[in-house]
C-alpha positions as protocol buffer text, in pm:
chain_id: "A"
residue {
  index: 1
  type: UNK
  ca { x: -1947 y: -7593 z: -401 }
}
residue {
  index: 2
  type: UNK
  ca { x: -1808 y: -7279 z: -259 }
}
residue {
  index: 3
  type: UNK
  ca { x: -2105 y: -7085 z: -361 }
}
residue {
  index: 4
  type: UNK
  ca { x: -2014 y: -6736 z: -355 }
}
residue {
  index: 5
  type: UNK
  ca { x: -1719 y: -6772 z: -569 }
}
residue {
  index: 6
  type: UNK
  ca { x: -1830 y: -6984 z: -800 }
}
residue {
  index: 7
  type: UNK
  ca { x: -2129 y: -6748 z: -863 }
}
residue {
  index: 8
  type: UNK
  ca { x: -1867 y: -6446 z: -872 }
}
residue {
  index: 9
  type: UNK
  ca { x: -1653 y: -6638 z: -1154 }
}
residue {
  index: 10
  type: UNK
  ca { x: -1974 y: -6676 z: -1388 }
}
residue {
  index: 11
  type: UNK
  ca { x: -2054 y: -6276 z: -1309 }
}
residue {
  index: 12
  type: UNK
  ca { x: -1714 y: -6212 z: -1434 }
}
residue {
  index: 13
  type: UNK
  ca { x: -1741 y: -6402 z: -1773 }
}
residue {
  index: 14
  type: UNK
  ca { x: -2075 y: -6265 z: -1812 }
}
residue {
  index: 15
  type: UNK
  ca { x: -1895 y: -5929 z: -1772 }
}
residue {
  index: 16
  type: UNK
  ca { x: -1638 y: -6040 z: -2067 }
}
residue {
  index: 17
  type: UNK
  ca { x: -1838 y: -6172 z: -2283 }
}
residue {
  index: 18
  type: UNK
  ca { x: -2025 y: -5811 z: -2286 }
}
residue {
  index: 19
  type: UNK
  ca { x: -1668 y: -5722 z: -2478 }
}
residue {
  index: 20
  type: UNK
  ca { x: -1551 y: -5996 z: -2627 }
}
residue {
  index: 21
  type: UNK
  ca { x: -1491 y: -6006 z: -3000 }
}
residue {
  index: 22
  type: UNK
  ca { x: -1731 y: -6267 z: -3157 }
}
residue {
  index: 23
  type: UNK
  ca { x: -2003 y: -6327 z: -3382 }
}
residue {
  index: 24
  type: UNK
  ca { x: -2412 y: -6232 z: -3270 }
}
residue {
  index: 25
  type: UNK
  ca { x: -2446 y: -6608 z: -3262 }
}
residue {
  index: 26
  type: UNK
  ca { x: -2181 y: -6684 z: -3030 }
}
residue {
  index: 27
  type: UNK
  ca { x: -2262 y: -6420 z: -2760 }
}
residue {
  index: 28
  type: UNK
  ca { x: -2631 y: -6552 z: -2756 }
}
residue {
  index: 29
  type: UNK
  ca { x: -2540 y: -6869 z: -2688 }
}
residue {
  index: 30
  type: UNK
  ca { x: -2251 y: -6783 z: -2447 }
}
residue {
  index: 31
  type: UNK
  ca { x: -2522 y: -6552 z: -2301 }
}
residue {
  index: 32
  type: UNK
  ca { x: -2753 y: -6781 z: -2243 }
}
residue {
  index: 33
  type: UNK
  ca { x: -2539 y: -7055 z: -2136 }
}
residue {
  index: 34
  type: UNK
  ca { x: -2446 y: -6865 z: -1863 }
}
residue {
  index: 35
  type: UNK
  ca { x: -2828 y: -6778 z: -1771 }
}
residue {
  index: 36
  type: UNK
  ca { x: -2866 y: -7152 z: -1748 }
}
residue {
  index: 37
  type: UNK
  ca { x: -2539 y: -7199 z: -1529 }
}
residue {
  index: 38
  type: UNK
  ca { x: -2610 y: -6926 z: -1323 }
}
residue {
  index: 39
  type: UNK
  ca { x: -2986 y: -7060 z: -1226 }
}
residue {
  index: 40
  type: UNK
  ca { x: -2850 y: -7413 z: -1176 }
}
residue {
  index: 41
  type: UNK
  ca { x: -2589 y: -7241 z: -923 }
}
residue {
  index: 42
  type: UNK
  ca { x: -2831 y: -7066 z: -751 }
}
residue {
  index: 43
  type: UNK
  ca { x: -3078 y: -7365 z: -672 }
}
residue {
  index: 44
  type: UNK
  ca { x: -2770 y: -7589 z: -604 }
}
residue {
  index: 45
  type: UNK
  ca { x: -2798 y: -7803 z: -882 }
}
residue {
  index: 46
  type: UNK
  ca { x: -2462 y: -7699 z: -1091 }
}
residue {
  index: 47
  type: UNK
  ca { x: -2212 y: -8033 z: -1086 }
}
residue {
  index: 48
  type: UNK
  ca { x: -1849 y: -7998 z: -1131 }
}
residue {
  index: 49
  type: UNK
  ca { x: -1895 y: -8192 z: -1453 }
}
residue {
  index: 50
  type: UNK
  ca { x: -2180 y: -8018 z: -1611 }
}
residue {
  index: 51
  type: UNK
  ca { x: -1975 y: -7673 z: -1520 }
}
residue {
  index: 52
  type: UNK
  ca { x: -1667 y: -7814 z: -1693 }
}
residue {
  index: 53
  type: UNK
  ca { x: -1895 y: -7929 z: -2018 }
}
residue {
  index: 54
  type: UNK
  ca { x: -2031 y: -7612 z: -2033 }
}
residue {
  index: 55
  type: UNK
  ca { x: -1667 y: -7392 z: -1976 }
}
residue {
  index: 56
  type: UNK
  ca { x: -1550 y: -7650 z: -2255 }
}
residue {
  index: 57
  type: UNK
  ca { x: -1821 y: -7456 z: -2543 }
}
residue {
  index: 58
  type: UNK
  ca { x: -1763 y: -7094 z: -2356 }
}
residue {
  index: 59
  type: UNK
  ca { x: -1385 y: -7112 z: -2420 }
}
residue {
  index: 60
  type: UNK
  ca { x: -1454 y: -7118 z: -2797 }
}
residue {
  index: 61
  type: UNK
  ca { x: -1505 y: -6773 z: -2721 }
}
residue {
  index: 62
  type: UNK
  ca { x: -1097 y: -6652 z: -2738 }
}
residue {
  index: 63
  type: UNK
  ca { x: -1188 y: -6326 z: -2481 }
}
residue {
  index: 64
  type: UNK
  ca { x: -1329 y: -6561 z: -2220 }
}
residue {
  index: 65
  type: UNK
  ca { x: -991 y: -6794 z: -2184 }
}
residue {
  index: 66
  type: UNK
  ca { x: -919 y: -6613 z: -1888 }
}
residue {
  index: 67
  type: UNK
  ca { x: -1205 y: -6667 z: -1698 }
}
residue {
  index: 68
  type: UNK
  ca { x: -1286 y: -6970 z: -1828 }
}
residue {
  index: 69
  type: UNK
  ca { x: -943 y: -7074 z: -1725 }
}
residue {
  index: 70
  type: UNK
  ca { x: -1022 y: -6939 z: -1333 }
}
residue {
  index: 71
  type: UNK
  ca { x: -1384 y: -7147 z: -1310 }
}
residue {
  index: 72
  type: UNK
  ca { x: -1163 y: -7425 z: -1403 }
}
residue {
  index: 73
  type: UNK
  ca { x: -843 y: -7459 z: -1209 }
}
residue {
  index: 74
  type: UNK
  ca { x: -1137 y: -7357 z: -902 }
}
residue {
  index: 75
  type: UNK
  ca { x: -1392 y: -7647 z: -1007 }
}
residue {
  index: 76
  type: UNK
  ca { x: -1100 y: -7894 z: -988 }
}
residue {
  index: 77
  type: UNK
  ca { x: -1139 y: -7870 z: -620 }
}
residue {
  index: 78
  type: UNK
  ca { x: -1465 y: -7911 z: -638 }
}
residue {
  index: 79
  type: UNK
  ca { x: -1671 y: -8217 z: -624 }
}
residue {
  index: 80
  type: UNK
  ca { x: -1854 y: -8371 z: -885 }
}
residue {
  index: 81
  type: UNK
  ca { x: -2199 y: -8355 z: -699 }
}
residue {
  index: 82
  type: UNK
  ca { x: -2409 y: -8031 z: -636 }
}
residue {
  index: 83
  type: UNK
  ca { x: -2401 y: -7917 z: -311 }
}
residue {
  index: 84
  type: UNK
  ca { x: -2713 y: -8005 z: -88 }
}
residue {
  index: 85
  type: UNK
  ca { x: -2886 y: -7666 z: -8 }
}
residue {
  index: 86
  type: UNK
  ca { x: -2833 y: -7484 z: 281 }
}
């Protein structure tokens, strides 16, 4: 996975979801779905296809379509296995 990028992308919907127009509920979750995304980046155990689960509840957020939409067209050219650390 190209780390750096990747890692970037979920910064930026973190960033969005800070404004984005839904209920206390939602950004909790969102929020800490991207905790959990973010740790599971940074010890190299985020697959393409537990990233594209998770993008799949984080676009029921309308604001976040446009990152959501980013992490996706970049994790299909990713593979479906983690990374092995560096």
């Amino acid at each position: 996975m190209h780390r750096h990028v990747t890692r970037e992308q979920l910064e930026q919907c973190r960033h969005a979801l800070a404004s984005a127009e839904a209920s206390d509920e939602m950004h909790a979750l969102a929020d800490d779905l991207l905790d959990k995304l973010l740790r599971m980046h940074d010890s190299c155990r985020l697959s393409r296809d537990v990233l594209l689960l998770a993008l799949d509840s984080l676009a029921l957020i309308p604001d976040l379509a446009g990152c959501v939409d980013r992490i996706r067209a970049h994790a299909g050219e990713l593979p479906s296995r983690p990374a092995p650390p560096d």
